[in-house]
VEXTOR-170220 format. One line per field, with one value per residue (C-alpha): residue in three letters; chain; z, y, x. Coordinates in nm, 3 decimals. Last residue first. Layout:
% VEXTOR-170220
kevex = ALA; ...
vexro = A; ...
c3 = Z; ...
c2 = Y; ...
c1 = X; ...
//
This chain:
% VEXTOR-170220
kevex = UNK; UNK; UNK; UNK; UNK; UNK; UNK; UNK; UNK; UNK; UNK; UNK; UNK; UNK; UNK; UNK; UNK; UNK; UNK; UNK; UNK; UNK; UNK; UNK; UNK; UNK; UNK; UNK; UNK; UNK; UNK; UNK; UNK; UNK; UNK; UNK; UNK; UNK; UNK; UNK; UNK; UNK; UNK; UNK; UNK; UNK; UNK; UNK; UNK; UNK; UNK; UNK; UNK; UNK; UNK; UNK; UNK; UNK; UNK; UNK; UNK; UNK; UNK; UNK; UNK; UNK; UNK; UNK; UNK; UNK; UNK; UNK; UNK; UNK; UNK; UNK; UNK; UNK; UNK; UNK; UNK; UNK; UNK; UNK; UNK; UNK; UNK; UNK; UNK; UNK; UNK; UNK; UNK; UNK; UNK; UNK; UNK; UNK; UNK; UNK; UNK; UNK; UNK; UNK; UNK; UNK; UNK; UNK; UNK; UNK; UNK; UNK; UNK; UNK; UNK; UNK; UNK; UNK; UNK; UNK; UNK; UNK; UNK; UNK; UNK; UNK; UNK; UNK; UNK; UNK; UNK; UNK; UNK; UNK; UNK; UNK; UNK; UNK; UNK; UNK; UNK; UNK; UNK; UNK; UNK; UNK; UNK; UNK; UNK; UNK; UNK; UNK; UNK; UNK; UNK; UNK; UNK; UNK; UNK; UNK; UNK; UNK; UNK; UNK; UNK; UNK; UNK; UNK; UNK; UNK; UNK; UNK; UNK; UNK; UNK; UNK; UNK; UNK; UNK; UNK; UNK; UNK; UNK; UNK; UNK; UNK; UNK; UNK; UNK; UNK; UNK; UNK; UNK; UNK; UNK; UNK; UNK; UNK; UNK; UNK; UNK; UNK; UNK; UNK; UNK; UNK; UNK; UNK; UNK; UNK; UNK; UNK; UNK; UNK; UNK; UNK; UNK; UNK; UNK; UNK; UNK; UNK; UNK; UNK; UNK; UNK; UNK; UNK; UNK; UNK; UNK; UNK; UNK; UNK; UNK; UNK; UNK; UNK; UNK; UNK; UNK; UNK; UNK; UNK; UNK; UNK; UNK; UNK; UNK; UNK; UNK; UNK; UNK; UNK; UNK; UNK; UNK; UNK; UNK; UNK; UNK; UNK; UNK; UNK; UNK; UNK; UNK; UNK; UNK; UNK; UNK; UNK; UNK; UNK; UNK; UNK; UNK; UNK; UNK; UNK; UNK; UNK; UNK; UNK; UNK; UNK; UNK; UNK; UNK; UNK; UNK; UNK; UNK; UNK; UNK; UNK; UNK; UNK; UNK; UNK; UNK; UNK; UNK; UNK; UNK; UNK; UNK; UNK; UNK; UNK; UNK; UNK; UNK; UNK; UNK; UNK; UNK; UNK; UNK; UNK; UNK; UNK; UNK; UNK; UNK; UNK; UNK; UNK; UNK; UNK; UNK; UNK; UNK; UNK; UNK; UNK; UNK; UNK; UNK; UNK; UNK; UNK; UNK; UNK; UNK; UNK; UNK; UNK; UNK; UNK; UNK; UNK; UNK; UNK; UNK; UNK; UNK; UNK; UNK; UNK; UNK; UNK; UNK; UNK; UNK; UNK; UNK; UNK; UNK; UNK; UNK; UNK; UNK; UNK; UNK; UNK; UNK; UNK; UNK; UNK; UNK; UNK; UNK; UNK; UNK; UNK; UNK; UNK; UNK; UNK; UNK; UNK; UNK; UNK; UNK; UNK; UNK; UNK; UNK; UNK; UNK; UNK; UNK; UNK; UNK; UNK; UNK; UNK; UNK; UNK; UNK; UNK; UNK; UNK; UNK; UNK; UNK; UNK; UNK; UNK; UNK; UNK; UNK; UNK; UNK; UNK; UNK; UNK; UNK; UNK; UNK; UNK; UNK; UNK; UNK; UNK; UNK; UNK; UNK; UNK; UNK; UNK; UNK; UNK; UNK; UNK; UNK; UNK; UNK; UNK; UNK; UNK; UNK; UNK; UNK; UNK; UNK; UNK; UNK; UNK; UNK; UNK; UNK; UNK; UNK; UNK; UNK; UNK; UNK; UNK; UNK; UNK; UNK; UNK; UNK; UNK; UNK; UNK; UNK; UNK; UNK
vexro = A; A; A; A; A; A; A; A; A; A; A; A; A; A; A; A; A; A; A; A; A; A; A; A; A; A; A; A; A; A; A; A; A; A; A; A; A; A; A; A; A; A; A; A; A; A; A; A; A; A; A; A; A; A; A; A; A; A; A; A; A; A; A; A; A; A; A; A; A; A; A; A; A; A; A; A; A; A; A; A; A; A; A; A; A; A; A; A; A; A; A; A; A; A; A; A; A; A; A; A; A; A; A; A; A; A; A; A; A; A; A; A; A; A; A; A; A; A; A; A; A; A; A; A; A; A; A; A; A; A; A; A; A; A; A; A; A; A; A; A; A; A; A; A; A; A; A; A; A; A; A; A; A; A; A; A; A; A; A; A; A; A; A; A; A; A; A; A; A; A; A; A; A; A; A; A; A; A; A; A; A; A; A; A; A; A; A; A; A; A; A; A; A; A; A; A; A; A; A; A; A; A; A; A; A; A; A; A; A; A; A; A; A; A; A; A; A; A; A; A; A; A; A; A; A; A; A; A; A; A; A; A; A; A; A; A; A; A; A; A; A; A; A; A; A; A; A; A; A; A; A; A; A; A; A; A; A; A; A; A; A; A; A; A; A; A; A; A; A; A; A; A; A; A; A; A; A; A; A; A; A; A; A; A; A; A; A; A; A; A; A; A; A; A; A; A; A; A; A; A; A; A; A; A; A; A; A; A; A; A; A; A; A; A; A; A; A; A; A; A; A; A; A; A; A; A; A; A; A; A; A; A; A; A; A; A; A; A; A; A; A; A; A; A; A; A; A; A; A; A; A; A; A; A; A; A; A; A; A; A; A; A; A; A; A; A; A; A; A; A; A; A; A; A; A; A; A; A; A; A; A; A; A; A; A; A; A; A; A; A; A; A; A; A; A; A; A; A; A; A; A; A; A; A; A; A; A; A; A; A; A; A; A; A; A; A; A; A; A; A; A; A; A; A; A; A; A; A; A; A; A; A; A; A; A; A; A; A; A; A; A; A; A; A; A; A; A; A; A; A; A; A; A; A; A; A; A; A; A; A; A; A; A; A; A; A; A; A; A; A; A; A; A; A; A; A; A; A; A; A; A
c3 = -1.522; -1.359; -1.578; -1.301; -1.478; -1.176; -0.909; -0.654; -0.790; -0.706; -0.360; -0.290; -0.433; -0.253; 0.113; -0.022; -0.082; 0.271; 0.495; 0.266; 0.413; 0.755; 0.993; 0.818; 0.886; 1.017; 1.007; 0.643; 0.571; 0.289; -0.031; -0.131; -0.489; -0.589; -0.946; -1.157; -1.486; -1.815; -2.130; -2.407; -2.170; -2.157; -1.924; -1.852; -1.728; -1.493; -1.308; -1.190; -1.118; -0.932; -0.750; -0.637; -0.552; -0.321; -0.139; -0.039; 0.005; 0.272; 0.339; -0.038; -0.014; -0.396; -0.647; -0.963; -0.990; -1.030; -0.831; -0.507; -0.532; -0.231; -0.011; -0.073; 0.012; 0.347; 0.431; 0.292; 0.503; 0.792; 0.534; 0.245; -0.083; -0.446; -0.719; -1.098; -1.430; -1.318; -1.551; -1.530; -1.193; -1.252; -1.182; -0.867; -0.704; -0.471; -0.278; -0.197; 0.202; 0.318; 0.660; 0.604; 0.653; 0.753; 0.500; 0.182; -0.194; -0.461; -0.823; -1.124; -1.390; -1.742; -1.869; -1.953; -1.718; -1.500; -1.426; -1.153; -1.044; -0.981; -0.836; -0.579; -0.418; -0.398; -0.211; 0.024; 0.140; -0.217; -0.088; -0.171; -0.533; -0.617; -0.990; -1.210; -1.609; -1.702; -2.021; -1.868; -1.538; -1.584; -1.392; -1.031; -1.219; -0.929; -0.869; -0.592; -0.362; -0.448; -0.653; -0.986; -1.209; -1.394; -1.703; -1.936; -1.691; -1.637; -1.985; -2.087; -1.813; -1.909; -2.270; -2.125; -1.995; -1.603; -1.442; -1.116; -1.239; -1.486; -1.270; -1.008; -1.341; -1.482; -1.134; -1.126; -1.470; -1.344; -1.031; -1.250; -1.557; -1.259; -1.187; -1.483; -1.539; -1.603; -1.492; -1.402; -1.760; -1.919; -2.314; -2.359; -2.096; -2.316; -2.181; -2.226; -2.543; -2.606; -2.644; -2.734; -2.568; -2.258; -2.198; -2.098; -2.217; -2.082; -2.348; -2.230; -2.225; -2.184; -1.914; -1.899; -1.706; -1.597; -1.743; -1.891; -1.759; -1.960; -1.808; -1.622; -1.630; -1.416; -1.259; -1.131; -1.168; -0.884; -0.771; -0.498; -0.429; -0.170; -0.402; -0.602; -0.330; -0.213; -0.555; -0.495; -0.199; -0.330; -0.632; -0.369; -0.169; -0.501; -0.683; -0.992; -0.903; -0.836; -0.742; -0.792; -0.527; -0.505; -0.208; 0.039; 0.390; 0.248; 0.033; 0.301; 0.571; 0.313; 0.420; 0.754; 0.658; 0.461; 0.739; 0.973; 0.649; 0.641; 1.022; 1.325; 1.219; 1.356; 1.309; 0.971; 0.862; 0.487; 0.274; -0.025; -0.122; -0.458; -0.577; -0.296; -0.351; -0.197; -0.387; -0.194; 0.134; 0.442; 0.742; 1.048; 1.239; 1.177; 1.396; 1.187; 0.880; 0.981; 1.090; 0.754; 0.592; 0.424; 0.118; 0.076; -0.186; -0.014; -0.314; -0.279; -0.544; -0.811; -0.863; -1.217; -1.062; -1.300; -1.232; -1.590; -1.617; -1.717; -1.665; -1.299; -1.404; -1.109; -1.087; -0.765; -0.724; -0.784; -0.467; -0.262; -0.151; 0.107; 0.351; 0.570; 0.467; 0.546; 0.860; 1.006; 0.754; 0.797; 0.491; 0.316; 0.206; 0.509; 0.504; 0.221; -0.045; -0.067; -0.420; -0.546; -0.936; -1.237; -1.484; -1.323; -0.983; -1.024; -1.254; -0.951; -0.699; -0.873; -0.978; -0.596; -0.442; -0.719; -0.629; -0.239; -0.267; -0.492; -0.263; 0.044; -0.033; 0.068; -0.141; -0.034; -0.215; 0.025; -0.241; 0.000; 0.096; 0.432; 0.427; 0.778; 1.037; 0.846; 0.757; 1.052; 1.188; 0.907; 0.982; 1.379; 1.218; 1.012; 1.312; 1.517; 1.710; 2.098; 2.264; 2.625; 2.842; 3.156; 3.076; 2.666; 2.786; 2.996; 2.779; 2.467; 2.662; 2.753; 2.365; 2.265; 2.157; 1.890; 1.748; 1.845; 1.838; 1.814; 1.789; 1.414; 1.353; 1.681; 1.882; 1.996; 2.319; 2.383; 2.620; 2.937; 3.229; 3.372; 3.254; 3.540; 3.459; 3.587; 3.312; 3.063; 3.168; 3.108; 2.907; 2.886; 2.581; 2.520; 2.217; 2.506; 2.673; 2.298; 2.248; 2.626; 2.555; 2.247; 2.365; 2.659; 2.411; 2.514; 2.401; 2.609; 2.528; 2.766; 2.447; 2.595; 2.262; 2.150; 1.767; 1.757; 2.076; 1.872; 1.501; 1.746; 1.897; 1.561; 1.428; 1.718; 1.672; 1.304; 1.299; 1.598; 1.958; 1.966; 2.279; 2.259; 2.585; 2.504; 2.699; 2.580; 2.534; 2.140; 2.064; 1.692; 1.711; 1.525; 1.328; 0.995; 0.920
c2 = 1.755; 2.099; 2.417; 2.690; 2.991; 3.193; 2.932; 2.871; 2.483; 2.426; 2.527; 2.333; 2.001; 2.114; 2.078; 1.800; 1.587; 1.739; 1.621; 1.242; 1.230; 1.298; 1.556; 1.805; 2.010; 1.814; 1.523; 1.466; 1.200; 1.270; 1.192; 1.470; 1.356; 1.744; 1.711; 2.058; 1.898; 2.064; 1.946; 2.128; 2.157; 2.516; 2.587; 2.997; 2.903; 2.644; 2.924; 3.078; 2.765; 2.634; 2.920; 2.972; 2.570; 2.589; 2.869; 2.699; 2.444; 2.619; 2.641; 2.762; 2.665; 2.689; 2.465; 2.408; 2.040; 1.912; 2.149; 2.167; 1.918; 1.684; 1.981; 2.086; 1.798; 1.815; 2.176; 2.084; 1.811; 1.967; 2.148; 2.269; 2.245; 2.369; 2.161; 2.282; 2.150; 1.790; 1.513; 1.488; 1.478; 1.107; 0.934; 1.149; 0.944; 0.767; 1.040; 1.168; 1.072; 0.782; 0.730; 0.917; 1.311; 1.492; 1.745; 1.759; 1.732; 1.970; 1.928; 2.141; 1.854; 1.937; 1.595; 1.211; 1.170; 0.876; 0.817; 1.088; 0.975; 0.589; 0.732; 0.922; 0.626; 0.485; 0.785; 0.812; 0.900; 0.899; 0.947; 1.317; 1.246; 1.494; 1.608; 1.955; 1.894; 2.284; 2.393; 2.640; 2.535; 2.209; 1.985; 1.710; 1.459; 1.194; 1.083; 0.838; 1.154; 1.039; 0.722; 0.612; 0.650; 0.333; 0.298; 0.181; -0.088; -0.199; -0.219; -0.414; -0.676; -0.709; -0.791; -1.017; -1.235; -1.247; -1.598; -1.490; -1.625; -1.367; -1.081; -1.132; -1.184; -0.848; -0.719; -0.806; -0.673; -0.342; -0.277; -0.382; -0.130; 0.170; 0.110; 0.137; 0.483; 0.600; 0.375; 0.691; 0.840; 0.554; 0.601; 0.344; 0.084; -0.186; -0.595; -0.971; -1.007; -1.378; -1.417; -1.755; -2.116; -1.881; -1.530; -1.391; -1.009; -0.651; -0.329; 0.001; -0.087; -0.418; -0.592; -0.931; -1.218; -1.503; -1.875; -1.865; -1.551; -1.247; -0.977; -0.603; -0.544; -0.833; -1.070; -1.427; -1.646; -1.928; -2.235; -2.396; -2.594; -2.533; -2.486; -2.235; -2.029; -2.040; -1.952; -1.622; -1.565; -1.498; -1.302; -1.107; -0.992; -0.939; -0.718; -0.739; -1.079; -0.942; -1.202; -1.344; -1.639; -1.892; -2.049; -1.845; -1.882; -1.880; -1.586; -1.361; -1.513; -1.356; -0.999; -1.109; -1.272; -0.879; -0.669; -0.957; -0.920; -0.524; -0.534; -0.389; -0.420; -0.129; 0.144; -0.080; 0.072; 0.087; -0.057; -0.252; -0.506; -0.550; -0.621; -0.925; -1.079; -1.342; -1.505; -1.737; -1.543; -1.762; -1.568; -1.754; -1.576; -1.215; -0.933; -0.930; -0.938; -0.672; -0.486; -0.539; -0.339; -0.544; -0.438; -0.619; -0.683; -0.899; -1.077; -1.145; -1.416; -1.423; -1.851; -1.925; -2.129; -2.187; -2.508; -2.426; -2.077; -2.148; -1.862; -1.932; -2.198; -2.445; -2.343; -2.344; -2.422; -2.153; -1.928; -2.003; -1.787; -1.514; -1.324; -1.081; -0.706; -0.425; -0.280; -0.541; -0.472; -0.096; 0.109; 0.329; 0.170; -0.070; -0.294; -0.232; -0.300; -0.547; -0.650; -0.800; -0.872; -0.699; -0.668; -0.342; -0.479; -0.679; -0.411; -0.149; -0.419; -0.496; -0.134; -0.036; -0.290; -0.215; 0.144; 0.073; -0.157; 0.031; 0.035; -0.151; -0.514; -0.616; -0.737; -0.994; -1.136; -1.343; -1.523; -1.730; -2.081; -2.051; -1.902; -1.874; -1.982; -1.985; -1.619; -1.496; -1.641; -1.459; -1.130; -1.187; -1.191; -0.869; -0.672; -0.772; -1.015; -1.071; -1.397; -1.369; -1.573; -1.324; -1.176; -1.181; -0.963; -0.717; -0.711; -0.623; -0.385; -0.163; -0.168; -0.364; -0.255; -0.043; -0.310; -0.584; -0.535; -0.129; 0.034; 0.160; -0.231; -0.175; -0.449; -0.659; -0.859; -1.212; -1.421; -1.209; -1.318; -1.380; -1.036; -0.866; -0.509; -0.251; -0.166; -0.230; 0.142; 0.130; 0.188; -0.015; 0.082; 0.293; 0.500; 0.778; 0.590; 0.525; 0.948; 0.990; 0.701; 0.883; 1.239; 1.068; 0.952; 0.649; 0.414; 0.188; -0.078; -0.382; -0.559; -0.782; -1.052; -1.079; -1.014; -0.673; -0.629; -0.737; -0.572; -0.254; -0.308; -0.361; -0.018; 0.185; 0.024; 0.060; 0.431; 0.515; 0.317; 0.159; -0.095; -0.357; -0.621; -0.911; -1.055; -1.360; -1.496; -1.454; -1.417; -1.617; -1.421; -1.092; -0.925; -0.860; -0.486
c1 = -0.806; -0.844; -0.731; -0.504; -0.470; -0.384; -0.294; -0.612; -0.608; -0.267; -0.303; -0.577; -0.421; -0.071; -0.299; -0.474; -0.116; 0.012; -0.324; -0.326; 0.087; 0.028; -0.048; 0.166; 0.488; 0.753; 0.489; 0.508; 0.726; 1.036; 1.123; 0.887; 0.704; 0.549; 0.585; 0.534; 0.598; 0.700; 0.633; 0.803; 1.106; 1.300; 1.025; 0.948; 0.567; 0.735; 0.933; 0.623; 0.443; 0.717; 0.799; 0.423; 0.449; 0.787; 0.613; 0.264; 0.481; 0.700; 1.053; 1.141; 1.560; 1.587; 1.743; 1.937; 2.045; 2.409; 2.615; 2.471; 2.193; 2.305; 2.400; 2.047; 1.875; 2.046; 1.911; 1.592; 1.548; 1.324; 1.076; 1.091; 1.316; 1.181; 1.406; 1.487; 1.518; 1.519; 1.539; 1.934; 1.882; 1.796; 2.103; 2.172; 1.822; 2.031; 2.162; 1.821; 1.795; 1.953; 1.756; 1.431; 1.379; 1.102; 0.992; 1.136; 1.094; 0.941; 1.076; 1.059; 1.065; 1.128; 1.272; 1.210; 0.890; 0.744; 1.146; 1.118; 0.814; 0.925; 1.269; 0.995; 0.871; 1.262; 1.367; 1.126; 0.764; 0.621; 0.340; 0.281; 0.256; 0.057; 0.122; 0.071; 0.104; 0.307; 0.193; -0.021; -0.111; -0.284; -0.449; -0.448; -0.270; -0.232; 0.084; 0.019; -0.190; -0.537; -0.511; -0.573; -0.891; -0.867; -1.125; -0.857; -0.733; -1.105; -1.176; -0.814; -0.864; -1.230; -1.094; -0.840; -1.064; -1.146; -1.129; -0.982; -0.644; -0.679; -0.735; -0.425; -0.188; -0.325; -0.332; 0.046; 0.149; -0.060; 0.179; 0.454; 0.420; 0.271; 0.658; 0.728; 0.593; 0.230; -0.049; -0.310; -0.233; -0.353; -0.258; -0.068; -0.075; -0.174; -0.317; -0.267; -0.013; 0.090; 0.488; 0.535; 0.663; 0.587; 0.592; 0.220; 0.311; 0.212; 0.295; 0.377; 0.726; 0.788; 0.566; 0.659; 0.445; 0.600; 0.608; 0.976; 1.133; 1.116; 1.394; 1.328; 0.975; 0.934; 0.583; 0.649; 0.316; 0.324; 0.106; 0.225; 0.561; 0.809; 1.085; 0.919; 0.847; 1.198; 1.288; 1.060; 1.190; 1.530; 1.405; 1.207; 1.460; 1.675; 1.518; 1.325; 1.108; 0.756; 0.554; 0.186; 0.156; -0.169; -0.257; -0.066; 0.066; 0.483; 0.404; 0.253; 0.505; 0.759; 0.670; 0.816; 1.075; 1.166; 1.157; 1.381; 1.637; 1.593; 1.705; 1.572; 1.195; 1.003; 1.311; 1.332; 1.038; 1.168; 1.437; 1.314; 1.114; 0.918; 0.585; 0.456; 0.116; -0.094; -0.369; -0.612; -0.514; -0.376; -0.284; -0.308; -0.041; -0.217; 0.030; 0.336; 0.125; -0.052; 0.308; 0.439; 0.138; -0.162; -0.397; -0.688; -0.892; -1.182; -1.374; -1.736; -1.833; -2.098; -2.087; -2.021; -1.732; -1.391; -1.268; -1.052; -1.003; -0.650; -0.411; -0.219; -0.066; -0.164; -0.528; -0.608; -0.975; -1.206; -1.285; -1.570; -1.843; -1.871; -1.658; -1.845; -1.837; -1.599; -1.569; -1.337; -1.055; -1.050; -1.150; -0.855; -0.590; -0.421; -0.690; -0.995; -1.147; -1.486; -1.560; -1.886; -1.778; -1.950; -1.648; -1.597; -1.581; -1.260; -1.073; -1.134; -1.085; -0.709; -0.652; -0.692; -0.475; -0.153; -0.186; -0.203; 0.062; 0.275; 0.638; 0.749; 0.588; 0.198; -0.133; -0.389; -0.671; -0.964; -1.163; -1.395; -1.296; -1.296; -1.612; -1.763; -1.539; -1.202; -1.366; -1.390; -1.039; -0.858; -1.084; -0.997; -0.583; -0.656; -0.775; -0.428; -0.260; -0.118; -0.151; -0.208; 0.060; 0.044; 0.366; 0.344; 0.044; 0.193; 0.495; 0.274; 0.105; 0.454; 0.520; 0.759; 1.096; 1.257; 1.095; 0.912; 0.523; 0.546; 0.213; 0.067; -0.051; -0.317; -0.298; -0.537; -0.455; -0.594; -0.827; -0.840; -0.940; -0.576; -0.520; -0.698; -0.669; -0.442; -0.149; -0.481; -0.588; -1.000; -1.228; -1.527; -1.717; -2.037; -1.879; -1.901; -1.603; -1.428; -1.442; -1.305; -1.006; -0.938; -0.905; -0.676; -0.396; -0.227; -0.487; -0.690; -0.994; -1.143; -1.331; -1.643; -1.756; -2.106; -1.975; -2.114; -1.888; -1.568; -1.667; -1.735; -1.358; -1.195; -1.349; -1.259; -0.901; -0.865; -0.977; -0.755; -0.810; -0.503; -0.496; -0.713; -0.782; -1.020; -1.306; -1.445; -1.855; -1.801; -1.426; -1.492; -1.758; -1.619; -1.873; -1.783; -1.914
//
C-alpha cells in the first residue's frame, strides 16, 4: 500500500466505494488522514461502516471542513453531467480528483524522480501495460502494475528510486543508473486522467484514439484533450501516430519540445519505430532490427504489432537491451479475456476476447486471422454498431448473435455473412463448436470478440470472458492450451 500523507491531519469526502474507493480510503486513513465516505449503493456503505470508517451521506456534511473530494473514475466528472457530489463540492470550493492524483502527490513527496510509466488511448492499454511490466520484471526489475488493470493505484507499493535522466532519443542508455529501481506500470482510463491535475509520468504513452465514452466526454475532441494532458505532463512520450488524433498531437508534441519516439505499423518515419509484419524496426539513417513477433501467439495481429512496438520503445529507454526485449516478449503470457487462446476443439483454435467492447476491439480480432472464423458478437450495443467491420466479413464463415444487439447485427449481416440469432452464449458456443468441426477453412477459429458491453446479460466484461472459458472447456473434445 502507499499511504497517503500528503492529506495527513485533513478530512476528505470520497464517494465510490468499489475496489478503487475502499482501497483509496485505507491508503487515506493509513496515511493519518479522516476520509468521510458515501456511495449510492447501501450494501457498500454497510461493508465500508464495518471496514471501521465514517460513513456518512456527503449531501449533509460540513464541507467547509473538508479539504478535497475523491472521486471514484467510474462516476461522472462532466458528462452527461456531474454527479450531485461534484456540485456539492465545486459549491463549497473543494477541489475534486481521484486515487491516481494522491499517488502523483505521493510520489512528488517521496520520489519524485522515481520511474512512474503511464499508459492510456481507447484500444490495447491493458495489453500494451502488461507486456511492458512483464518484459520489465523479467530482466530482474522491481515492478509495481496496476491502475485501471487489475490492482488499484494506492494498493500497490511506494515509489522508489530515480529514473535515468531523459535521454533525448529515446535509445541511448547513456545516464543509465545501476540503481535496482521500482517501476509503477500503470495503466490510466480517460476519467483518471480527468481526475489527476498533476500528472507527470517519466514515460507517458498514447496507442491510438478513437471513439469511445463519449456519453462521459460529450465530444470525441473534449475525449481526446483529455488523453493529450498525458502527453503534454510527460517527460518522455512514446506515441502511436496511425490515426489522426494522435498524429495531430503528436506534432504538437513535437512542437513543444521533449523527448519523443513515434511508434506506426502503417509508414517508417525518420526516428520512429516500425513494426512491419512480424518484424519491429529502429528506422533511422538504417533500418536496425530491435525485436520478432513470430511465433508469439499472445502478440498476434497488428494491433498486438503496435502494442509491442511501444513496449519495445518503453523498454529500451529503460536501459533494457534488445536481447531482454526479445526474452521477455517470447515469454509473454497475454491477457485473460484480450484474445486469449483458451484450447482446442478439434481443429477449431478457441479465443476469448470478451473485451473487445466495440467495433474497433474486434477489427483487431478479425484481422488476427485470414479466414474460417465462426463469430460470436452481441450483447449491449455501442453507438455505431458493426457497420464498420463489412471489410472483413470476408473472414467470417459464420456469426452466432446474442444478446440485446443481435437483432441489429443481424440486419447488418443479411446477405454478406451467414448467421444465426443464438440468444445465449452458452448457445452461440454449442453452434460454434458444432459447425466448426464441418470448417471449409484449414484453421478454423471459434472467436468470441462481441462488439458489444456485457451488462445485457453479464456483470461485466471479466464475468462474460470466464463464463465462455467454462463453457469451452466442458465441450466434448475440448484440449486446453
Amino acid at each position: 500500500m502507499t499511504p497517503v500523507e500528503t492529506f495527513s491531519g485533513k478530512t476528505v469526502a470520497l464517494f465510490g466505494l468499489g475496489g478503487s474507493g475502499m482501497a483509496t480510503a485505507e491508503a487515506l486513513r493509513a496515511g493519518g488522514c479522516t476520509p468521510i465516505v458515501w456511495d449510492d449503493g447501501a450494501v457498500a456503505v454497510e461493508k465500508a461502516r464495518a471496514a471501521g470508517f465514517a460513513a456518512e451521506d456527503l449531501r449533509s456534511i460540513d464541507w467547509s471542513k473538508v479539504s478535497a473530494l475523491i472521486l471514484s473514475p467510474g462516476v461522472p466528472l462532466t458528462h452527461p453531467k456531474p454527479h450531485w457530489s461534484v456540485d456539492l463540492a465545486k459549491a463549497a470550493g473543494v477541489e475534486v480528483i481521484g486515487d491516481v492524483e494522491l499517488f502523483c502527490r505521493e510520489r512528488k513527496a517521496r520520489a519524485p524522480h522515481a520511474p512512474f510509466i503511464a499508459i492510456t488511448g481507447t484500444n490495447g492499454k491493458s495489453t500494451t501495460t502488461a507486456l511492458i511490466a512483464h518484459i520489465l520484471k523479467s530482466a530482474g526489475h522491481d515492478v509495481q502494475l496496476g491502475g485501471n488493470i487489475g490492482t488499484p493505484i494506492l494498493k500497490l507499493e511506494v515509489p522508489a528510486g530515480s529514473f535515468p535522466e531523459k535521454v533525448a532519443s529515446g535509445f541511448s542508455k547513456e545516464g543509465m543508473s545501476e540503481e535496482k529501481l521500482r517501476y509503477h506500470v500503470i495503466e490510466l482510463s480517460s476519467y483518471q486522467i480527468d481526475l489527476s491535475p498533476s500528472l507527470s509520468p517519466s514515460i507517458g504513452i498514447l496507442l491510438n484514439l478513437s471513439p469511445d465514452h463519449i456519453d462521459r466526454h460529450g465530444t470525441m475532441e473534449h475525449y481526446a484533450s483529455v488523453k493529450e494532458r498525458l502527453i503534454a505532463a510527460s517527460d518522455t512520450v512514446v506515441i502511436g501516430v496511425d490515426d489522426t488524433f494522435c498524429e495531430a498531437i503528436a506534432l504538437r508534441r513535437s512542437h513543444a519540445g521533449g523527448a519523443m519516439v513515434s511508434v506506426s505499423i502503417k509508414a517508417e518515419r525518420p526516428g520512429a519505430i516500425h513494426a512491419v509484419g512480424r518484424e519491429i524496426f529502429a528506422c533511422g539513417s538504417h533500418r536496425r532490427k530491435l525485436a520478432d513477433l513470430e511465433g508469439i501467439g499472445s502478440l498476434r495481429g497488428d494491433h498486438n504489432a503496435q502494442n509491442a512496438a511501444v513496449a519495445v520503445a518503453v523498454a529500451l529507454r529503460c536501459g533494457l537491451n534488445e536481447a531482454q526485449i526479445q526474452a521477455g516478449l517470447n515469454s509473454f503470457p497475454g491477457l485473460a479475456h484480450r484474445m486469449e487462446e483458451i484450447g482446442r476443439v478439434g481443429r477449431a483454435l478457441v479465443v476469448n476476447d470478451s473485451k473487445a467492447t466495440n467495433a474497433d476491439s474486434t477489427e483487431k480480432a478479425l484481422t488476427s486471422f485470414p479466414e474460417g472464423i465462426f463469430w460470436i458478437a452481441g450483447g449491449k450495443p455501442k453507438e455505431g454498431g458493426i457497420g464498420a467491420l463489412a471489410p472483413h466479413f470476408g473472414r467470417i464463415e459464420k456469426a452466432y448473435l446474442i444478446g440485446e444487439a443481435a437483432p441489429a447485427f443481424a440486419k447488418t449481416l443479411e446477405g454478406k455473412v451467414p448467421y444465426t440469432l443464438s440468444g445465449t452464449l452458452e448457445v452461440a458456443l454449442s453452434q460454434a463448436a458444432g459447425d466448426a468441426a464441418n470448417a471449409k477453412s484449414s484453421a478454423p477459429v471459434i472467436l468470441l470478440s462481441p462488439s458489444c458491453a456485457s451488462f445485457d446479460q453479464f456483470p461485466n466484461f471479466e464475468v462474460r470472458g470466464d463464463t465462455f472459458r467454462a463453457l469451452a472447456k466442458a465441450l466434448p473434445g475440448f484440449v486446453a492450451r
